[in-house]
ChimeraX commands (.cxc) that place a marker at each C-alpha (Angstrom):
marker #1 position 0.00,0.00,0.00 radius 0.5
marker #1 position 1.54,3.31,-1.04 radius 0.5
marker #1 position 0.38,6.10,1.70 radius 0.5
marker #1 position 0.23,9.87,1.45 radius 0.5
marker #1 position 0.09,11.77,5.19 radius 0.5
marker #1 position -0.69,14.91,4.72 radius 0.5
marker #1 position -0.30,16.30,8.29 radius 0.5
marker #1 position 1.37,19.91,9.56 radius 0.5
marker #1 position 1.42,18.78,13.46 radius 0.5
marker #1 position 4.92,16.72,13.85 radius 0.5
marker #1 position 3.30,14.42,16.58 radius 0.5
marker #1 position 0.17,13.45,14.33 radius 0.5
marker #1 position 2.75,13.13,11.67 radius 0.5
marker #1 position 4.66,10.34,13.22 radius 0.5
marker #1 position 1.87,8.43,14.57 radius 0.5
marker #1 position 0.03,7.61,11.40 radius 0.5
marker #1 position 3.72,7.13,10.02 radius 0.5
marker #1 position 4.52,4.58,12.21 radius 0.5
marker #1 position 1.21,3.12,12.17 radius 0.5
marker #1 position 0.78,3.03,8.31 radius 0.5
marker #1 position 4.72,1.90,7.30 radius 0.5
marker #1 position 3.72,-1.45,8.21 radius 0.5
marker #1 position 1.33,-1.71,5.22 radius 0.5
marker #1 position 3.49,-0.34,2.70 radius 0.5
marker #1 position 5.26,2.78,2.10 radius 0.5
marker #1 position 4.72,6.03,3.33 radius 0.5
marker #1 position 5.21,9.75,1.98 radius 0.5
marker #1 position 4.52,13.01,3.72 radius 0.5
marker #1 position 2.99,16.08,2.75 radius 0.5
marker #1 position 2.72,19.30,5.05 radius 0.5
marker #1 position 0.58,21.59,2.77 radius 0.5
marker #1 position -2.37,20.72,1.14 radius 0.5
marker #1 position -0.91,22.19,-1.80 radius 0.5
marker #1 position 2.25,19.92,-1.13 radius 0.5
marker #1 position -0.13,17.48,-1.31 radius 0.5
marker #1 position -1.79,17.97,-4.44 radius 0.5
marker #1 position 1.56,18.28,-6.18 radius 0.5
marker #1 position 2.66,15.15,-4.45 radius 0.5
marker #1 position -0.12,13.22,-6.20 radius 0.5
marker #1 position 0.17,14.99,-9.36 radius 0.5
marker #1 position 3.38,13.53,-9.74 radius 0.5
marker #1 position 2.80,10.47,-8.26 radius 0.5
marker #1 position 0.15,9.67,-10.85 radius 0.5
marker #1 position 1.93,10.90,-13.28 radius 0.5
marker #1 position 4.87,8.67,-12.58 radius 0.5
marker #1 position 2.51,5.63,-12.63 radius 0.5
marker #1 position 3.11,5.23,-8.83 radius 0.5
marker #1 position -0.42,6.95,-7.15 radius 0.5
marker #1 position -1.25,6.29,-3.60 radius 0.5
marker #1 position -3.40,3.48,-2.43 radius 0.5
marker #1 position -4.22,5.99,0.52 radius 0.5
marker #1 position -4.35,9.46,1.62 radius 0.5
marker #1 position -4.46,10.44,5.07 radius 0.5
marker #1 position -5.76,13.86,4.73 radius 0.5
marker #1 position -6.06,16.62,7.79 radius 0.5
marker #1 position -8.45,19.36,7.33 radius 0.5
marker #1 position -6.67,22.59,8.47 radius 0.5
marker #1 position -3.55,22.77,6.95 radius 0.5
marker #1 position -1.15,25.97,5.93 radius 0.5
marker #1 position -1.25,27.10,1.97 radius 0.5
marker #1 position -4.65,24.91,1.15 radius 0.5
marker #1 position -6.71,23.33,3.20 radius 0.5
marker #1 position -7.32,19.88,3.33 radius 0.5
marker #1 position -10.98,20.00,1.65 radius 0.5
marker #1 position -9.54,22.11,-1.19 radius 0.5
marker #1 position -6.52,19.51,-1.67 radius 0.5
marker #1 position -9.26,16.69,-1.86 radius 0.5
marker #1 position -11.00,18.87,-4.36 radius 0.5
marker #1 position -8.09,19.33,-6.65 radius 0.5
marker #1 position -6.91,15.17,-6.12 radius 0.5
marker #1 position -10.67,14.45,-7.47 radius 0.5
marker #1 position -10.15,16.40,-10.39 radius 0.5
marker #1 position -6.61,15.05,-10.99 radius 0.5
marker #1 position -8.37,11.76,-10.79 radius 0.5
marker #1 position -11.19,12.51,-13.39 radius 0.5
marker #1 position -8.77,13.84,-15.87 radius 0.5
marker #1 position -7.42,10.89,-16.18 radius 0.5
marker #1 position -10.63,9.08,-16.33 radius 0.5
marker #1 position -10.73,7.64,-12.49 radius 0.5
marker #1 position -13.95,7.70,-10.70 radius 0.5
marker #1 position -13.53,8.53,-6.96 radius 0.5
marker #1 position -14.82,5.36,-6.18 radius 0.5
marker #1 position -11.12,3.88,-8.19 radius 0.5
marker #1 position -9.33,6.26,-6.88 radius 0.5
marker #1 position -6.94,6.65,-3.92 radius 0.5
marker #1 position -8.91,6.07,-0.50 radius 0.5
marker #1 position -9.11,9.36,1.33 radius 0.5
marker #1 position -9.21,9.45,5.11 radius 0.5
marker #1 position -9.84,13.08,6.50 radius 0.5
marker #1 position -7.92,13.13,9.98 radius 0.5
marker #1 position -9.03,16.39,12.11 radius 0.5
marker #1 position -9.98,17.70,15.23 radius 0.5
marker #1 position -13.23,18.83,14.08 radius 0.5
marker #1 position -15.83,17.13,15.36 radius 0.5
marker #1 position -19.24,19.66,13.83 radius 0.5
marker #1 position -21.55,16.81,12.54 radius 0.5
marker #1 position -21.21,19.65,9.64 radius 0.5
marker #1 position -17.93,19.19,9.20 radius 0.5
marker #1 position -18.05,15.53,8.74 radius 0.5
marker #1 position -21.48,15.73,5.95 radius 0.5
marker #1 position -19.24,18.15,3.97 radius 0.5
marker #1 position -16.28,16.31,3.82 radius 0.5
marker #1 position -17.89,13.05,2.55 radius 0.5
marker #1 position -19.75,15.77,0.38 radius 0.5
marker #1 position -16.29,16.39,-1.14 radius 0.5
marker #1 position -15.54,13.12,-2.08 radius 0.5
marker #1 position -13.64,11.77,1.04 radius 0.5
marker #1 position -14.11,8.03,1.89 radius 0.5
marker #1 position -13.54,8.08,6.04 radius 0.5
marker #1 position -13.59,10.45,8.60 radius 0.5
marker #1 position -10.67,9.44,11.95 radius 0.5
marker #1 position -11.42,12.56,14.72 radius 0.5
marker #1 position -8.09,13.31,16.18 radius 0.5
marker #1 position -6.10,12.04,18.00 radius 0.5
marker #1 position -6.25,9.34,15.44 radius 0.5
marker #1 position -7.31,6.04,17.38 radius 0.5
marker #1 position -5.44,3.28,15.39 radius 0.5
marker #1 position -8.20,0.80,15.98 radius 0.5
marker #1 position -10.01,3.07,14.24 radius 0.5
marker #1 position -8.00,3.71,11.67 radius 0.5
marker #1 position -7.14,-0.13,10.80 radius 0.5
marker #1 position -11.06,-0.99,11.04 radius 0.5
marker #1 position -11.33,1.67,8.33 radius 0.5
marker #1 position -8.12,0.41,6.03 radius 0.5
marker #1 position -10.18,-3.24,6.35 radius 0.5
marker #1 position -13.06,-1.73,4.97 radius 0.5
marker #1 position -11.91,0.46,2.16 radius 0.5
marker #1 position -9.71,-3.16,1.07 radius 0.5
marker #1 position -6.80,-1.75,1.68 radius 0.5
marker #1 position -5.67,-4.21,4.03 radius 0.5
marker link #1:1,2 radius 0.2
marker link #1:2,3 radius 0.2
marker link #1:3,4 radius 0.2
marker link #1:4,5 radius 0.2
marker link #1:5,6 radius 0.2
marker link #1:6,7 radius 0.2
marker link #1:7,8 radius 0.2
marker link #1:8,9 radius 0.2
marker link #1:9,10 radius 0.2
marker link #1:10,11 radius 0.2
marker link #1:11,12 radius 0.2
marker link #1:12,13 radius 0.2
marker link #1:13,14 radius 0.2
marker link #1:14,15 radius 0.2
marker link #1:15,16 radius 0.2
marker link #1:16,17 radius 0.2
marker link #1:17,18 radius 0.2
marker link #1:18,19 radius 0.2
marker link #1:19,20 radius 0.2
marker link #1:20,21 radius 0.2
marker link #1:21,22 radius 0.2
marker link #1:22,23 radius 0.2
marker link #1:23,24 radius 0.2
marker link #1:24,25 radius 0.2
marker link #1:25,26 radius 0.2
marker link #1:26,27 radius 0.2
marker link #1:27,28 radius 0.2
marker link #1:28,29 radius 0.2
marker link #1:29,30 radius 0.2
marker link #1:30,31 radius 0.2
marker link #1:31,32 radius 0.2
marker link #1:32,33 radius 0.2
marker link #1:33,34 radius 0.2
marker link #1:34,35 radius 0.2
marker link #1:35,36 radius 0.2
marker link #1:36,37 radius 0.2
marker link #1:37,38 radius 0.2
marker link #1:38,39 radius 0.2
marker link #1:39,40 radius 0.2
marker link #1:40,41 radius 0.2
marker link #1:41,42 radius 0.2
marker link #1:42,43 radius 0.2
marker link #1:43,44 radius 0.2
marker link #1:44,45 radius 0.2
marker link #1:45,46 radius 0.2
marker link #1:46,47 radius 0.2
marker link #1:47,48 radius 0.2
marker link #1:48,49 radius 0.2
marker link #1:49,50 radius 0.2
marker link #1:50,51 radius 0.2
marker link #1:51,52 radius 0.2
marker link #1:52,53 radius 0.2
marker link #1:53,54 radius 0.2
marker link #1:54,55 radius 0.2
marker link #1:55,56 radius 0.2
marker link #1:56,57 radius 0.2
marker link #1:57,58 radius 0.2
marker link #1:58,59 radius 0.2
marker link #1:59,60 radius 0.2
marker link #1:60,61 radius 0.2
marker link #1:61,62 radius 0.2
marker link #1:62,63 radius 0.2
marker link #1:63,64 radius 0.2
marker link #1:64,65 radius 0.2
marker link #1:65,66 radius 0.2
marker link #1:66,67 radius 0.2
marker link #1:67,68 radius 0.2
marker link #1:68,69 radius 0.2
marker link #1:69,70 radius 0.2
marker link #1:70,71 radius 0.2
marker link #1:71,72 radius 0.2
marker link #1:72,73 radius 0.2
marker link #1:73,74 radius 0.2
marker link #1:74,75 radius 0.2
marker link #1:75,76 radius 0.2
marker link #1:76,77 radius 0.2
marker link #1:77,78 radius 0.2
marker link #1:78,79 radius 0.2
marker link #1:79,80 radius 0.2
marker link #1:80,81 radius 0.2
marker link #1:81,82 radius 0.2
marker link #1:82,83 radius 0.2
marker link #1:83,84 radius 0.2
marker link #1:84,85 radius 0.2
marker link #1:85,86 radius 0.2
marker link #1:86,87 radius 0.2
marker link #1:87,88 radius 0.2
marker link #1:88,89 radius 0.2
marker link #1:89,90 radius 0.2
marker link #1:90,91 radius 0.2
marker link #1:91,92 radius 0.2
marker link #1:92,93 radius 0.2
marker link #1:93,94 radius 0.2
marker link #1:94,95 radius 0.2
marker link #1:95,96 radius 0.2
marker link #1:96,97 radius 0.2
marker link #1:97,98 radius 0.2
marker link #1:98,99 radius 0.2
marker link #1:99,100 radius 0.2
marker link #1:100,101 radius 0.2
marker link #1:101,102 radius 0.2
marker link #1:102,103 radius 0.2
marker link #1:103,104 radius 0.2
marker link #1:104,105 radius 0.2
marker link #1:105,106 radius 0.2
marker link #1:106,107 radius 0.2
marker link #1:107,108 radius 0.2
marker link #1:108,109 radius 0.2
marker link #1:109,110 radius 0.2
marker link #1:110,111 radius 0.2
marker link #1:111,112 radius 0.2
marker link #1:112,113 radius 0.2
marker link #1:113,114 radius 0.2
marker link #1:114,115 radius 0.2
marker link #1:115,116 radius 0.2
marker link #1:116,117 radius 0.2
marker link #1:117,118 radius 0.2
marker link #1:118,119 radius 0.2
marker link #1:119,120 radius 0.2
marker link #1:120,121 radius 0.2
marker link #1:121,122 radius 0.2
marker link #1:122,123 radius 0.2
marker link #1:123,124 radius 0.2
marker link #1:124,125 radius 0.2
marker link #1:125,126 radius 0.2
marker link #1:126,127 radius 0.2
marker link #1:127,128 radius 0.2
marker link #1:128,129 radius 0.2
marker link #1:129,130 radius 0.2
view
C-alpha cells in the first residue's frame, strides 16, 4: 500500500507514520498544496497512492480544497472517486457539519483526532486496503 500523510502537526505526523509503514510505504505532505503536487506527480509517474491520510486545516490549502483538486486530478485521467486513492480526513473537528461536507467532497472516512489506530485499521479493512 503506497500512503500519502498529509499532516502539519509533527506528533500526528509520526503516529500515522509509524502506524501506516507497516502496510506499505509512506510519503509526507505538510501543505495541502504539497499534497496535491505530491499526487500529481505520483500519478503521473505511474506510482499513485493506495491511501491518503488527509487533515483538514492545513497551511497554503486546506485539506478539503486539496481533496477537491486530487478528485479532479483523478477525473482527468478518467478515475472515478470510487477507483481512486482512498481518502481518510484526519481532524480535530468534530461539527456533525464538518463531517457531511467532507464526505460531500468526495472523502471516503472520517478518523477525529487524536487518530485512534483501531479506528483507523477498522477503516483500512473496509476500504480493502488491508
Amino acid at each position: 500500500m503506497r500512503t500519502l500523510i498529509v499532516e502539519d502537526d509533527f506528533t500526528a505526523r509520526l503516529t500515522l507514520q509509524k502506524f501506516l509503514s507497516r502496510y506499505g510505504e509512506c510519503h509526507i505532505a505538510v501543505s495541502g498544496k504539497e499534497a496535491v503536487d505530491a499526487f500529481r506527480v505520483a500519478a503521473e509517474n505511474g506510482s499513485g497512492y493506495d491511501l491518503i491520510c488527509m487533515d483538514i486545516l492545513l497551511p497554503e490549502m486546506d485539506g478539503r480544497t486539496a481533496v477537491k483538486e486530487i478528485r479532479s486530478l483523478e477525473r482527468e485521467r478518467g478515475i472515478l472517486s470510487t477507483n481512486g486513492a482512498k481518502i481518510i480526513m484526519t481532524t480535530a473537528l468534530e461539527d456533525v457539519k464538518d463531517v457531511i461536507r467532507s464526505f460531500q467532497e468526495l472523502c471516503d472516512a472520517y478518523v477525529i483526532k487524536p487518530v485512534n489506530l483501531g479506528e483507523l485499521r477498522t477503516h483500512l479493512t473496509s476500504l480493502g486496503l488491508i
